[in-house]
C-alpha positions as CSV (number, residue, x, y, z in Angstrom):
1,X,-7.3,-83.8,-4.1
2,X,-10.7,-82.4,-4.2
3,X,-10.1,-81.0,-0.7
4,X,-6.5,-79.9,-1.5
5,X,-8.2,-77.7,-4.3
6,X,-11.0,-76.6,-2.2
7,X,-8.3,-76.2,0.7
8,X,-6.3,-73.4,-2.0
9,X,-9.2,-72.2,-3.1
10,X,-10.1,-70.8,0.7
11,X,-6.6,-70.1,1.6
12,X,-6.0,-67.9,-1.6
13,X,-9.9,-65.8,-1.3
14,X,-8.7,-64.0,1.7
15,X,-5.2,-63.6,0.0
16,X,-7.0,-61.9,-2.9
17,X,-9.6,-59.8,-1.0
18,X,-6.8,-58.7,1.4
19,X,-4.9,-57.6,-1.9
20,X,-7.7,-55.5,-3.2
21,X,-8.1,-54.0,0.2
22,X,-4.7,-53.0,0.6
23,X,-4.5,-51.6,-3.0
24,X,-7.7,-49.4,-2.5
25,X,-6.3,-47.9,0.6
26,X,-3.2,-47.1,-1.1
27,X,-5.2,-45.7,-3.5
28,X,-7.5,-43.7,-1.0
29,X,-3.9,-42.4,0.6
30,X,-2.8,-41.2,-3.0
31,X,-6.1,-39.7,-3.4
32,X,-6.3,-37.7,0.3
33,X,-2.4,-37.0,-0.5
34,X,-3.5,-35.2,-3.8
35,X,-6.0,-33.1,-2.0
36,X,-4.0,-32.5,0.6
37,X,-1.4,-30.9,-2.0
38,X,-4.2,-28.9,-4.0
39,X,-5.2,-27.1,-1.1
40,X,-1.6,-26.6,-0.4
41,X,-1.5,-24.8,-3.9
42,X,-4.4,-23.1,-3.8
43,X,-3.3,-21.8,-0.4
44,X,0.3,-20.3,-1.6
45,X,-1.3,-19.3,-4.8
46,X,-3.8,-17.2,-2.6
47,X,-0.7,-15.8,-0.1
48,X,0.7,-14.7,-3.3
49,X,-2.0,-13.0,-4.6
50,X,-2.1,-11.0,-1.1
51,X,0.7,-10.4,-1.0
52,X,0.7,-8.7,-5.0
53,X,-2.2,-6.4,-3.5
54,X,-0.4,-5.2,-0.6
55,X,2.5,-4.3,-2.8
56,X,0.2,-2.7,-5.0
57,X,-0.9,-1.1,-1.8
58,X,2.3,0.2,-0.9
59,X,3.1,1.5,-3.9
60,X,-0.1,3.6,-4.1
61,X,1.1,4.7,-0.6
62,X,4.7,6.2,-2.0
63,X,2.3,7.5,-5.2
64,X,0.1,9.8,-2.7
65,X,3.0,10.5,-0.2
66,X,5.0,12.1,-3.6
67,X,2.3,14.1,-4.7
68,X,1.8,15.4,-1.6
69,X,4.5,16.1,-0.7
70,X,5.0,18.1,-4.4
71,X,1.3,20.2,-3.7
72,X,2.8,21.5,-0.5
73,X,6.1,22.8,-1.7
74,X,4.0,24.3,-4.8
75,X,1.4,26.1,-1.7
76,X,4.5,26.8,0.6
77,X,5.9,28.6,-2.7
78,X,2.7,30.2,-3.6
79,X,2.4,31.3,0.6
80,X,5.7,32.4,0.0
81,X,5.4,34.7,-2.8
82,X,1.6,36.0,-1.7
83,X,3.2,37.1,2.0
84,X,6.1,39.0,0.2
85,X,3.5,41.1,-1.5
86,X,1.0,41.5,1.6
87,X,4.1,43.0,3.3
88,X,5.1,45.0,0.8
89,X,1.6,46.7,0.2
90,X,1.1,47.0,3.4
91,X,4.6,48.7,4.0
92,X,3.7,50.9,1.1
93,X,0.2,52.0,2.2
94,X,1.6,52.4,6.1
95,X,4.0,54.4,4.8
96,X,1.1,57.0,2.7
97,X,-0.4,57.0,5.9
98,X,1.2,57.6,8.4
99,X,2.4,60.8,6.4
100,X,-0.7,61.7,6.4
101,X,-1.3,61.7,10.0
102,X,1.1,64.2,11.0
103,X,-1.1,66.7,8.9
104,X,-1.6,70.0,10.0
105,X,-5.5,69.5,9.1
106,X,-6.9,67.7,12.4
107,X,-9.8,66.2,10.1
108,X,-7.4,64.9,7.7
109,X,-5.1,63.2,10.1
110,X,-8.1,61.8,11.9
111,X,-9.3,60.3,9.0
112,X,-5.6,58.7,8.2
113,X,-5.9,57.2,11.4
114,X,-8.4,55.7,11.5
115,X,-7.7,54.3,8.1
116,X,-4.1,53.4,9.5
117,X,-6.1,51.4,12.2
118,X,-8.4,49.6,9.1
119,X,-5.3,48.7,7.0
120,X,-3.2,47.4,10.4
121,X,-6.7,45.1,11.0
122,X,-7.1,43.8,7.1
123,X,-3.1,43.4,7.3
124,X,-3.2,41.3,10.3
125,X,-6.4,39.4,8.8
126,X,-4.5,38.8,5.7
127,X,-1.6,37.4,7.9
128,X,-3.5,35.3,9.9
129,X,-5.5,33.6,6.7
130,X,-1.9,33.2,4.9
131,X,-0.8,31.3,8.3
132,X,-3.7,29.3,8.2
133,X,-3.2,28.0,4.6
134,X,0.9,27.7,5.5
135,X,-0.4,25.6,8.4
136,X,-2.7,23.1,6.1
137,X,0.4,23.4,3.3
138,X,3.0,22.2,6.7
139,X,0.1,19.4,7.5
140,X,-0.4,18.0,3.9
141,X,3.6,18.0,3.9
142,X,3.8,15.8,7.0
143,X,0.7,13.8,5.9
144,X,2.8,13.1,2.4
145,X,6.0,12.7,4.4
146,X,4.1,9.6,6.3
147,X,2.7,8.4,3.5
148,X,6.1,7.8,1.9
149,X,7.7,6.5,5.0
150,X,4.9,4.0,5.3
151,X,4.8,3.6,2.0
152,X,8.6,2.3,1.8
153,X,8.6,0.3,4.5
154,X,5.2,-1.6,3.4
155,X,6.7,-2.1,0.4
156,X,10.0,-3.6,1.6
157,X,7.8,-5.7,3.6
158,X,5.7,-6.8,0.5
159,X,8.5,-7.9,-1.7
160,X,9.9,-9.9,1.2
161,X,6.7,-11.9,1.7
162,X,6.1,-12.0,-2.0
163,X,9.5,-13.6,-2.8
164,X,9.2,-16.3,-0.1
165,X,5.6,-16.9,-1.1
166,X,6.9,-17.3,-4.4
167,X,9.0,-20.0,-3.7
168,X,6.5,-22.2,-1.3
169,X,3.9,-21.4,-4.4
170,X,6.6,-23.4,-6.7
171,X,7.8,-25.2,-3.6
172,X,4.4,-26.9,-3.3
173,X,3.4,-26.9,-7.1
174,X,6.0,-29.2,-8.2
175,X,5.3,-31.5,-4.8
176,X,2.0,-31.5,-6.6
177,X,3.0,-32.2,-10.0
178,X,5.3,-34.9,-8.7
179,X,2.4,-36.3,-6.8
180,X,-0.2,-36.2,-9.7
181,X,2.5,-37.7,-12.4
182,X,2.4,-33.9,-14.0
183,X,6.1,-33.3,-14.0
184,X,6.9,-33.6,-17.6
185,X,4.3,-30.3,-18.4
186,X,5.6,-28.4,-15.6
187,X,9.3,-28.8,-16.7
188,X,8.2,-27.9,-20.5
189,X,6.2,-24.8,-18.9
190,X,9.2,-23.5,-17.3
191,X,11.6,-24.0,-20.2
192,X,9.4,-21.5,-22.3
């Protein structure tokens, strides 16, 4: 009987240390499991988070592009109205002039043309620098136009990736929260 018992007794050790064996790597499994789904969180939680800041992105994009685009028209108007009254006063002066230069005093008409000649120079000067600014107002237009454009479609872009993020961010959190036994806070968190 004695050896019957020791007989059990050395059948049933191995038994017993294979149990705790097999229950600690369960365990270990659980454990790696867990971490495996915490960095999967922490990973969607982080695509979401870039993805927020390229939205924000875009929409500082359209921002810019807008006001742009609003500065130019308000230069193209101001170009506008400042060329009108270059061509006006210089119609008007031309005019005084050239009067002048069909004078019967040879001194006098001289002097008209040459002034005639100074006021066609400063004319074209003043023409040229009013080109120049309508050039940069065209440029800043086009900048803002881009801007826009880019702006729009980054944006588009952004709240695509952001929804579907979204979704693998809860996708993954309640893997997690099934995993860790978390379930009943997550389902009261998204009731409130």
């Amino acid at each position: 009987m004695r050896v019957l018992k020791s007989f059990k007794i050395l059948v049933m050790l191995p038994i017993f240390l294979l149990a705790t064996v097999v229950t600690r790597a369960q365990t270990d499994k659980k454990a790696d499991e867990l971490k495996k789904l915490e960095t999967s969180v922490a990973t969607a939680k982080a695509k979401v988070a870039l993805n927020e800041k390229q939205l924000n992105v875009a929409d500082s994009l359209i921002t810019a592009g807008t006001q742009l685009i609003a500065e130019s028209k308000t230069e193209n108007k101001a170009i506008e109205a400042d060329r009108k009254k270059l061509d006006k006063d210089n119609a008007t002066k031309q005019k005084s002039l050239s009067k002048l230069t069909t004078s019967k005093d040879k001194e006098e008409a001289g002097k008209a043309r040459a002034d005639l000649k100074a006021q066609d120079m400063q004319y074209r000067s003043d023409s040229k620098a009013l080109s120049i600014r309508l050039k940069d107002a065209t440029k800043m237009m086009s900048t803002g136009n881009a801007n826009l454009t880019k702006g729009k479609a980054t944006k588009k872009n952004a709240q695509d990736a952001l929804k579907i993020s979204r979704a693998t961010l809860a996708n993954v959190q309640a893997k997690y929260d099934a995993a860790s036994g978390d379930k009943i806070v997550t389902k009261d968190k998204k009731k409130k």
